[in-house]
N, C-alpha and C positions, 0 to 999 in steps of 0.2 A: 164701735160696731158690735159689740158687746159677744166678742169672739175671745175674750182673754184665756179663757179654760181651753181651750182646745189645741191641741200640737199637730203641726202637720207634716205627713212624709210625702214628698215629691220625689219621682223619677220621670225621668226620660230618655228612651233607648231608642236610639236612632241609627239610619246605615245604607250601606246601599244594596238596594232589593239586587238579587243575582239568579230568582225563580229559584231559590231552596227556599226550604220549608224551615218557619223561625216561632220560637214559641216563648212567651214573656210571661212568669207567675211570682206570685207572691204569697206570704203567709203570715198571718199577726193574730195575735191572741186580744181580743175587744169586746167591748161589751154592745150588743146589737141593739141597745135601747139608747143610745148616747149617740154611737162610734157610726160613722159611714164612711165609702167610697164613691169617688168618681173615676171613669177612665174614658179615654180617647185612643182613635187612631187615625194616621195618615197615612195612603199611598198612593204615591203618584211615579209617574214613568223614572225608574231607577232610585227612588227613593222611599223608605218609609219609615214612622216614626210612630212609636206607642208612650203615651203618658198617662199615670197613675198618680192619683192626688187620695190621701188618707188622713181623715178628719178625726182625732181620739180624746174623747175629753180628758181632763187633767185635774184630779183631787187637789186640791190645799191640804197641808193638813197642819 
């Protein structure tokens, strides 16, 4: 697929909604001409779920 260069970091934080208030961050140092993000979220009655997928290219050297 011709993805070999790239490392990826996956999370997933899941739980049950209780009406407080929940906050989900992250931080990486990348380079913005290479390197991306995706994120999602889920919430349904008593449930909810945030996922972060982080694409970073990867030197040979």
């Amino acid at each position: 697929m011709g993805f070999q260069r790239y490392k990826y970091i996956v999370t997933v934080t899941d739980g049950q909604d209780s009406n407080q208030g929940f906050r989900v961050v992250s931080r990486c140092l990348w380079n913005k001409d290479t390197d991306n993000y995706a994120e999602a979220s889920y919430n349904k009655i008593g449930l909810y779920a945030v996922a972060a997928v982080c694409a970073c290219y990867f030197e040979y050297y």
